[in-house]
C-alpha positions as a LaTeX table, in Angstrom:
\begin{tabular}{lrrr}
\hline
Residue & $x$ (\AA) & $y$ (\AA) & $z$ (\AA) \\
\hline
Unk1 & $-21.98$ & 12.04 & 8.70 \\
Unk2 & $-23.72$ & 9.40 & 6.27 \\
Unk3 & $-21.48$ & 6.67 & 4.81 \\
Unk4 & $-22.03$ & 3.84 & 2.35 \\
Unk5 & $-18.86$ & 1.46 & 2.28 \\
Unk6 & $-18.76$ & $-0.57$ & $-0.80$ \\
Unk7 & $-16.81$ & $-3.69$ & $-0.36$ \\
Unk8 & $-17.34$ & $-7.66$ & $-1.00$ \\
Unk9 & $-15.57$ & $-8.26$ & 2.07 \\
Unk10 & $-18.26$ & $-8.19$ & 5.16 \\
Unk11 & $-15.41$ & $-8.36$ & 7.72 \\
Unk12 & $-13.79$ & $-5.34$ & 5.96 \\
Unk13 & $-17.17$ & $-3.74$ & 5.93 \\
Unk14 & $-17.38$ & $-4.18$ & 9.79 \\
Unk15 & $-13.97$ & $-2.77$ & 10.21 \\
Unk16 & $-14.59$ & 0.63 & 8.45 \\
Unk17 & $-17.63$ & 1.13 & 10.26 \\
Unk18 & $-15.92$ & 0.65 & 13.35 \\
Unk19 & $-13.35$ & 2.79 & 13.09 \\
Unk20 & $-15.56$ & 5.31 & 12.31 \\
Unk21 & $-18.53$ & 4.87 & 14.86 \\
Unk22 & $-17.49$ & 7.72 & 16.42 \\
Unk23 & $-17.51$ & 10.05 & 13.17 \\
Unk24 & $-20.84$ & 8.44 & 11.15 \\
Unk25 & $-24.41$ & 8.41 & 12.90 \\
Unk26 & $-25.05$ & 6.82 & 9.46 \\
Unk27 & $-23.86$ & 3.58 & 7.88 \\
Unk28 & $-24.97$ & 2.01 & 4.42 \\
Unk29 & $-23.21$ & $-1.10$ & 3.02 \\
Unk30 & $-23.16$ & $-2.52$ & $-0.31$ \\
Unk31 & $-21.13$ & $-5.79$ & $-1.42$ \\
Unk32 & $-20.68$ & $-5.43$ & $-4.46$ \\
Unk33 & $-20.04$ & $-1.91$ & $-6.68$ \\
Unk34 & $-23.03$ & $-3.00$ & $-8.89$ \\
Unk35 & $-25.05$ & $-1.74$ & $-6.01$ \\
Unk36 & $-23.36$ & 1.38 & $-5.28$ \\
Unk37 & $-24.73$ & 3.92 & $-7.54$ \\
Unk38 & $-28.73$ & 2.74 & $-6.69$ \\
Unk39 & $-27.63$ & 2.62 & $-3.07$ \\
Unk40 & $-25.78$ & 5.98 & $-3.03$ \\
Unk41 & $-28.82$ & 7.52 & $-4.90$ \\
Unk42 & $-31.05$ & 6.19 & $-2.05$ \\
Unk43 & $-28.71$ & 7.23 & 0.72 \\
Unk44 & $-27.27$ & 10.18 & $-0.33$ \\
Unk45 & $-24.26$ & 9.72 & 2.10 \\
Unk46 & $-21.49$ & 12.43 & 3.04 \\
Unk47 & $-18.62$ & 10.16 & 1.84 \\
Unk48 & $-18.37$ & 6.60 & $-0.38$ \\
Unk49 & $-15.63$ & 4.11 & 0.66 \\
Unk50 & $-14.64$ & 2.18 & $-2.50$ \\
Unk51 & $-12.87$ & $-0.75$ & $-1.93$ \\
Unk52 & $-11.22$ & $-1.64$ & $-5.51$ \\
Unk53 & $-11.79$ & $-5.32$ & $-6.45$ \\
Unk54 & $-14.98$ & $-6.68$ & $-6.11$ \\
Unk55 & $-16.40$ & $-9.79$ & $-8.19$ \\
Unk56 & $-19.50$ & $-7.89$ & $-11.20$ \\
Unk57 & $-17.82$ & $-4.44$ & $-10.59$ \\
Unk58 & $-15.14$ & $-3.16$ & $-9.42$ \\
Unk59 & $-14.76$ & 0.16 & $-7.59$ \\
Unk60 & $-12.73$ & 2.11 & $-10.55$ \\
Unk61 & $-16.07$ & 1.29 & $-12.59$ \\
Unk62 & $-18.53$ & 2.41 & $-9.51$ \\
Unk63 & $-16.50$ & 5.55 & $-8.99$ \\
Unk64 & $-16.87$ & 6.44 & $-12.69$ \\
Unk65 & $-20.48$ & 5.63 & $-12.63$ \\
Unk66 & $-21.59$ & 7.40 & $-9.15$ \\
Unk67 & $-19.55$ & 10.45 & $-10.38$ \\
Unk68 & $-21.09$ & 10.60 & $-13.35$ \\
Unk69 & $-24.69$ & 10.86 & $-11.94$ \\
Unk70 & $-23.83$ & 12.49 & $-8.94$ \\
Unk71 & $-20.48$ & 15.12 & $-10.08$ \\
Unk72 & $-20.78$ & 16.24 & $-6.02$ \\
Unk73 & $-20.34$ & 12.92 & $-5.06$ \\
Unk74 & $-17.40$ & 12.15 & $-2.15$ \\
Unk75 & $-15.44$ & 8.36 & $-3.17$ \\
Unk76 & $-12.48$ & 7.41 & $-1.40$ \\
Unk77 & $-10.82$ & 4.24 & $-2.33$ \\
Unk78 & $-10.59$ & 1.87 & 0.49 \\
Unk79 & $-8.16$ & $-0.59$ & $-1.02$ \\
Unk80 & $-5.56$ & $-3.79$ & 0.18 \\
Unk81 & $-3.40$ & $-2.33$ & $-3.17$ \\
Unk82 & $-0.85$ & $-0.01$ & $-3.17$ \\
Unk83 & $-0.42$ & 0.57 & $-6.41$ \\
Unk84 & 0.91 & 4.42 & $-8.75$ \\
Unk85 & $-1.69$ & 3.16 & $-11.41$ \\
Unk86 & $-4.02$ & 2.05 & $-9.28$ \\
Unk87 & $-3.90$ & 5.03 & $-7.42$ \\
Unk88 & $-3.79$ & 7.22 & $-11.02$ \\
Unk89 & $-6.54$ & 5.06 & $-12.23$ \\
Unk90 & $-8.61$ & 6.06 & $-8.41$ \\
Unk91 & $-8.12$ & 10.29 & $-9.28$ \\
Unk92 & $-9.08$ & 9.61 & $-13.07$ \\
Unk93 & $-12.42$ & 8.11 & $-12.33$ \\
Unk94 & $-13.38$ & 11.02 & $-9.90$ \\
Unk95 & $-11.81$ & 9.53 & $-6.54$ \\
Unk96 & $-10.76$ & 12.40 & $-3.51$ \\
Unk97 & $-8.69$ & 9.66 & $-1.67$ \\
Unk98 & $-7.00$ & 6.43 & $-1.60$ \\
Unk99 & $-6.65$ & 4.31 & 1.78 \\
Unk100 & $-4.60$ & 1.36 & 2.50 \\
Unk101 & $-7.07$ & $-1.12$ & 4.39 \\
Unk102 & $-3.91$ & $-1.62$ & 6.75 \\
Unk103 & $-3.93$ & 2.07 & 7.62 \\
Unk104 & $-7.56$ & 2.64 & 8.43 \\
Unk105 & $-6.70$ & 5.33 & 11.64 \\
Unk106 & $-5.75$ & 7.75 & 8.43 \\
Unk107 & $-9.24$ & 6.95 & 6.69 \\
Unk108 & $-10.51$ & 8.41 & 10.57 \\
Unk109 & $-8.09$ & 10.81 & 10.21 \\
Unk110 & $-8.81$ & 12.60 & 6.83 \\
Unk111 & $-12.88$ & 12.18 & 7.28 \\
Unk112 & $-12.43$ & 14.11 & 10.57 \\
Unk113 & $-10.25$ & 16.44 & 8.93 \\
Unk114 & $-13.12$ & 16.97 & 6.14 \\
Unk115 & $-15.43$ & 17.24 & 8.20 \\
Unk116 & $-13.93$ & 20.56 & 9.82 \\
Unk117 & $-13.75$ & 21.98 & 6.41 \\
\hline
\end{tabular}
């Protein structure tokens, strides 16, 4: 499984990917969700982990924009806020997921899930 995490937090970035070691022979990382449509068109991953606030653009924004040039495209929001509109907001602009960043056994959990499906 390819994955490109898109967060402005490096430690957060190194979390993710370990949790998921096991499940990804493939990581990409970009810090900052004005990178993540270039680097998911270069990467092509399985699944994009979007955290939601980031400093040029945030992940609602990225979402939108990856979805819109790639409609196949697999975002789950990888976010510190637990919010009903942010989590509206997440499914509006084309997200399959939302995942606390204090919970990250159920981001394992649901990509293993997927990929048995």
């Amino acid at each position: 499984m390819k994955v490109l995490t898109v967060d402005d937090n490096e430690q957060a970035r190194q979390m993710i990917k370990h949790y998921l070691r096991e499940l990804s022979d493939e990581f990409r990382e970009c810090a900052d969700g004005a990178e993540a449509v270039s680097a998911y068109a270069e990467f092509t991953p399985d699944w994009v982990l979007m955290d939601w606030e980031m400093k040029q653009v945030n992940g609602l924004v990225a979402t939108r924009d990856i979805i819109a040039d790639f409609p196949d495209a697999k975002v789950l929001m990888v976010t510190n806020y637990d919010e009903k509109d942010l989590r509206q907001a997440a499914r509006d602009a084309g997200g399959r997921g939302f995942v606390l960043k204090d919970d990250l056994l159920s981001l394992r959990s649901l990509l293993m899930e997927a990929q048995t499906h």
